[in-house]
N, C-alpha and C positions, 0 to 999 in steps of 0.2 A: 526168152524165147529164142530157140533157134533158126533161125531165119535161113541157115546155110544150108536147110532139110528145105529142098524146094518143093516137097510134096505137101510140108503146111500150105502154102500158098498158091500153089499153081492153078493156074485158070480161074483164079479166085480176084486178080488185079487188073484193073485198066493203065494204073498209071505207079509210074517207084515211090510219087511223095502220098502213097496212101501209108508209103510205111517207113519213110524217108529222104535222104538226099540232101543236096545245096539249093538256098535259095538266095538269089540277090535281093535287094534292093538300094533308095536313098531314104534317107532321113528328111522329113518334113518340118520339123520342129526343134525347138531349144537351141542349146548354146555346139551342138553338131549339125545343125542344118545343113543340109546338102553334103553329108557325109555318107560313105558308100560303106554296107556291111553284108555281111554275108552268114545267114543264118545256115545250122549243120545240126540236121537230125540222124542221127544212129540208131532210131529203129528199136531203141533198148529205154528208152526216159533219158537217156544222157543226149542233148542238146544243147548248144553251145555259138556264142556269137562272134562270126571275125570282124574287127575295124578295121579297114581295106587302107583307109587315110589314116591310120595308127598303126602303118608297120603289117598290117593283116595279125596282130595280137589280138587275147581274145580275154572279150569282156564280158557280160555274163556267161552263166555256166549252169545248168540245173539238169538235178538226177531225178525225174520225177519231178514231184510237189518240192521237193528240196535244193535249195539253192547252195553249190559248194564254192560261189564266191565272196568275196566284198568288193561294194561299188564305194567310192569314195563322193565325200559331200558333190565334190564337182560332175560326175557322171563321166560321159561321153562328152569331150567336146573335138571342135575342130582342130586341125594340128595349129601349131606354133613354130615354123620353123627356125625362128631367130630367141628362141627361148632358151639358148645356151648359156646362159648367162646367173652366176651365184647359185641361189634354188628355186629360179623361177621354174624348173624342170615339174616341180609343185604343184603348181598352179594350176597345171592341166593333168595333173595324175589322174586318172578315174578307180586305178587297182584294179579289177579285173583277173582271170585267171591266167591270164598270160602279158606281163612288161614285160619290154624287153630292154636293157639297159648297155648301151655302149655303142658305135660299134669300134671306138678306137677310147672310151671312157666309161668303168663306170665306180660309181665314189661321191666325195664331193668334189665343190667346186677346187678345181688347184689349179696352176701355173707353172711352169717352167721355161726354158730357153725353147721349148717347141709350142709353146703360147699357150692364153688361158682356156680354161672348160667347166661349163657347168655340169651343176649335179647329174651323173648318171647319162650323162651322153645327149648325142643328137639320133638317136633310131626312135624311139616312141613317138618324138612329131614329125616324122615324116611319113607322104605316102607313099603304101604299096603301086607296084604296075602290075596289074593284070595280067600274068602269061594265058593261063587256060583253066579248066574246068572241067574234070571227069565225073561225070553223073553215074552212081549205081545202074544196071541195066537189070530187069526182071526177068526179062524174055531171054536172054543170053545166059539169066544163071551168073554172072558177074555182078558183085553185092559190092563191089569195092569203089570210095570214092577220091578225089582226091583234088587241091586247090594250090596252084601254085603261083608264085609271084615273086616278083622284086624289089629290091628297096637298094637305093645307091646312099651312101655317105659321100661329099666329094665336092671338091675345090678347084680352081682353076692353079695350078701350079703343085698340087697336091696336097696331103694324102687323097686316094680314088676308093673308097672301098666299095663293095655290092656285094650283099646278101642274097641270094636263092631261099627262095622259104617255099615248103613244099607239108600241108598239113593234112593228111590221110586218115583212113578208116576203114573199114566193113560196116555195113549195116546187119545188125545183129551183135554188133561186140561193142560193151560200152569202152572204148579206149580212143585217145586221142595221140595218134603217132607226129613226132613233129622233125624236121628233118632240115637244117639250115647250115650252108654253105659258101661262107664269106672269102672273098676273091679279094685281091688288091691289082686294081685297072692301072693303078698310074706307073710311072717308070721309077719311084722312087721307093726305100724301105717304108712299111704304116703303122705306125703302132697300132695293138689289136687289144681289146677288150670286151669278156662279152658275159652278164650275169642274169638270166630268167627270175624274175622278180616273179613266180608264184603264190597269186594272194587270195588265202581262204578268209570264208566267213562265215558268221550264222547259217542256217543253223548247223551244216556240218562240223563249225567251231563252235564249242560250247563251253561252259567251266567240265572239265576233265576229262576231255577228246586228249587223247594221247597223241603225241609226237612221235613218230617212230625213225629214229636213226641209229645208228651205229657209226664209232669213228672217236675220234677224239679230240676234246675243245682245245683248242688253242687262245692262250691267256691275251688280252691283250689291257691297255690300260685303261679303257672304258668299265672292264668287267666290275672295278670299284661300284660302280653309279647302277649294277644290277639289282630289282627289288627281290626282297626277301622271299619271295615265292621262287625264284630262281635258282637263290642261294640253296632252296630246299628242295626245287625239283629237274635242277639241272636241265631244264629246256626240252622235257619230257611229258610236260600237260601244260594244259591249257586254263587259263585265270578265269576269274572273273572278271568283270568292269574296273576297274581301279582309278583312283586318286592321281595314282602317281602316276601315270601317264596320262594326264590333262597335256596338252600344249604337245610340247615336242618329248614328252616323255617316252621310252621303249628301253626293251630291254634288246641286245643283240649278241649271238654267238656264233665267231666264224671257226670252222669243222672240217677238219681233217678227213674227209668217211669213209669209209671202210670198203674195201669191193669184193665181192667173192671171186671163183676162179673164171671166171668169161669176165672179168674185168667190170662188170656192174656195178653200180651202186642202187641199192634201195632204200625211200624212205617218204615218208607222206604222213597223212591222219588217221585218226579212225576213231570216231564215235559209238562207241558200243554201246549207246541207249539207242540210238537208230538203230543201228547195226550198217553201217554208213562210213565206207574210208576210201582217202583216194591216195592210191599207190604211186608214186614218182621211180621213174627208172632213168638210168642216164650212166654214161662211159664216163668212169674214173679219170682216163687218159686224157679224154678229150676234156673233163671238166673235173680238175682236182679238188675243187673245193665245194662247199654246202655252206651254206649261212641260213640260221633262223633268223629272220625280226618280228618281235611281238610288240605289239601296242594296245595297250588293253586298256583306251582312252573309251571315254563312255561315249555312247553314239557314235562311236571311229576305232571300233572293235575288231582287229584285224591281227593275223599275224600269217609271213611269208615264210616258205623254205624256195631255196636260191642257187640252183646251182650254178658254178662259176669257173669262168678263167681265173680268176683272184679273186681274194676278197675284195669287199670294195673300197678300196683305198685311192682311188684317185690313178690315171697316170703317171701323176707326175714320182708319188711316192713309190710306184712301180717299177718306173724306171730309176729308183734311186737307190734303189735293193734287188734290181739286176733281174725282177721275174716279168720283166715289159715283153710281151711276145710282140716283136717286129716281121709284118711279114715282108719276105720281099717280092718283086714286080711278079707278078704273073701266081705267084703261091694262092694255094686257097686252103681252109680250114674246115671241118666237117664236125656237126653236133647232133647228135641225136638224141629225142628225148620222149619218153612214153608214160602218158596219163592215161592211167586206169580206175575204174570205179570198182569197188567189191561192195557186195552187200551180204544180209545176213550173218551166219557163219564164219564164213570167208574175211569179214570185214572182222567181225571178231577175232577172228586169230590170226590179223594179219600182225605180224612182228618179223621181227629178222633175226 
C-alpha cells in the first residue's frame, strides 16, 4: 500500500498507530524483566522489535505472518555487563535481527599487552540512553519516523567510546535504515571494531532460500572443517537440519564483497517458495568485509550474514596484522546500513 498517496487515507484517521509508528514499553515477565523495548510498525507487515537494554538492537522481526528472524534458546534477557569474559558473551545471545558486536572487539576471546576480551565485545549487554522519539504525523503529511539513542563503552582511565544509533523509516516502506556513529570521548588512541551479527530464521530460512552475495571468499584455515554441502554450494543456499552442527558445529566464510559504482554492497536472502527475501545494503568503505555463519543445529537453525570492520578475529590478532582501526581523541566513524523486505516477483529476482 502506498501510504505516501495521502488521498488513501485522509480524513479516514484519528490516530498514526491505526496504521503505525513507535511504541514503548517494559517487560513484565521472564529472564528480561523490567527491560525497556520498543516496538516499530511500518504500516507495510514489516514490524520489528528494539531492546532499549541490548544496545537498542533488534530482536524479533516479522513480515506479515512470517517471521525473518531467529530467536535463540535463551530469548531476551537482561544485560550482563561484566559478561566479557571467554564466551560467556553466549549465554545471553538471543540472535535477533540485529547483534551488534564490538565496539573496540569482535572475535573471540584474546589477550594482548592492551588486556583480555571476550567473545565479540562489550555493546550487546549494555544499555541504550534514550535521546528522543520522532512519531509519523498524519495530519502534517510527514509518514517519517525515527528513534535515537546512545550507548557509551568506557573506563576510567580509557578507552571512552560512544555510539550514536539512530534507527528510521517511512511508514508505508517496508525498510529498516540504520545509521551508527562511534566517537572516542577519551584523550587517548581506542581500538575500534565493529561487526552487525544479522541473524535469519525460519521460515524465511528454509532448505534452499538462497544466499545472495557477490565477492570473493577468502581462504582461511577453518575452511577444512566445512561440511560437504558447502564444499558443493559455496555458501550460496541454505541446508537442512544437519548432524554436523549439533554442539558447536557451523560452517563460516569471511568475503571479500564486491561493491558497484556508488560504492554499495548488496546482499541478503530470498526464499522463492514464499516469494520472501530481505535485501542488506551497506558501504563497502565504511564495512569492507561480509561474513556468512551457518549453523544448521536442529532446533538452533540459524544462519547470519555480517557485515564488518574485520573479520572476526579478535583484536588482538588485528592488531598483529596491522588492520586494528585506532581511533584517535575526538575522531568518529560512520556506518550505514539498509534492510529491506521484497516480496513476490521482486524477491524472486532479487540477485546481484
Amino acid at each position: 500500500m502506498n501510504l505516501g498517496n495521502s488521498q488513501i487515507w485522509k480524513d479516514k484517521l484519528s490516530h498514526v498507530q491505526q496504521i503505525g509508528g513507535i511504541e514503548t514499553s517494559i517487560l513484565d515477565n521472564g529472564a528480561a524483566k523490567g527491560g525497556r523495548i520498543a516496538w516499530v510498525n511500518t504500516g507495510t507487515g514489516l514490524r520489528y522489535k528494539l531492546v532499549m537494554d541490548r544496545g537498542m538492537d533488534i530482536l524479533d522481526a516479522f513480515f506479515n505472518e512470517n517471521s525473518l528472524t531467529w530467536i535463540s534458546h535463551a530469548g531476551l534477557t537482561a544485560p550482563q555487563p561484566f559478561s566479557n569474559q571467554g564466551i560467556d558473551w553466549l549465554r545471553t545471545f538471543g540472535g535477533g535481527l540485529l547483534t551488534t558486536c564490538g565496539l573496540s572487539n569482535a572475535g573471540p576471546p584474546n589477550s594482548d599487552e592492551g588486556g583480555a576480551r571476550g567473545l565479540h565485545g562489550n555493546y550487546s549487554n549494555t544499555p541504550a540512553e534514550l535521546i528522543s522519539i520522532k512519531q509519523p504525523d498524519i495530519f502534517s503529511g510527514d509518514l517519517s519516523f525515527e528513534i535515537v539513542a546512545k550507548v557509551r563503552e568506557t573506563t576510567t582511565f580509557g578507552p571512552s567510546l560512544e555510539m550514536h544509533r539512530s534507527i528510521s523509516g517511512t511508514l508505508g516502506s517496508a525498510e529498516i535504515r540504520i545509521k551508527d556513529t562511534v566517537s572516542n570521548r577519551g584523550n587517548a588512541p581506542s581500538p575500534h571494531m565493529l561487526l552487525y551479527h544479522i541473524n535469519c530464521g525460519w521460515p524465511l530460512i528454509d532448505e534452499g532460500t538462497r544466499i545472495v552475495w557477490k565477492g570473493e571468499k577468502k581462504s582461511k584455515p577453518t575452511d577444512a572443517n566445512n561440511t560437504e554441502f558447502n564444499r558443493q554450494y559455496e555458501f550460496t543456499r541454505c541446508a537442512t537440519p544437519m548432524d554436523a552442527h549439533a554442539g558447536f558445529g557451523e560452517d563460516v566464510a569471511f568475503i571479500d564483497p564486491k561493491a558497484d559504482s556508488q560504492d554499495q554492497v548488496v546482499c541478503g536472502y530470498a526464499n522463492d517458495s514464499l516469494g520472501l527475501a530481505l535485501k542488506i545494503t551497506f558501504s563497502k568503505t565504511q564495512m569492507p568485509w561480509l561474513i556468512n555463519w551457518q549453523h544448521w543445529g536442529k532446533n538452533e537453525y540459524v544462519t547470519a550474514l555480517e557485515p564488518a570492520t574485520h573479520p572476526p578475529i579478535g583484536q588482538a590478532a588485528a592488531r598483529e596484522n596491522g588492520t586494528l582501526i585506532l581511533l584517535e581523541p575526538g575522531d568518529s566513524r560512520t556506518y550505514d546500513l539498509l534492510l529491506e523486505v521484497l516480496t513476490g516477483e521482486k524477491a524472486k529476482g532479487f540477485t546481484i
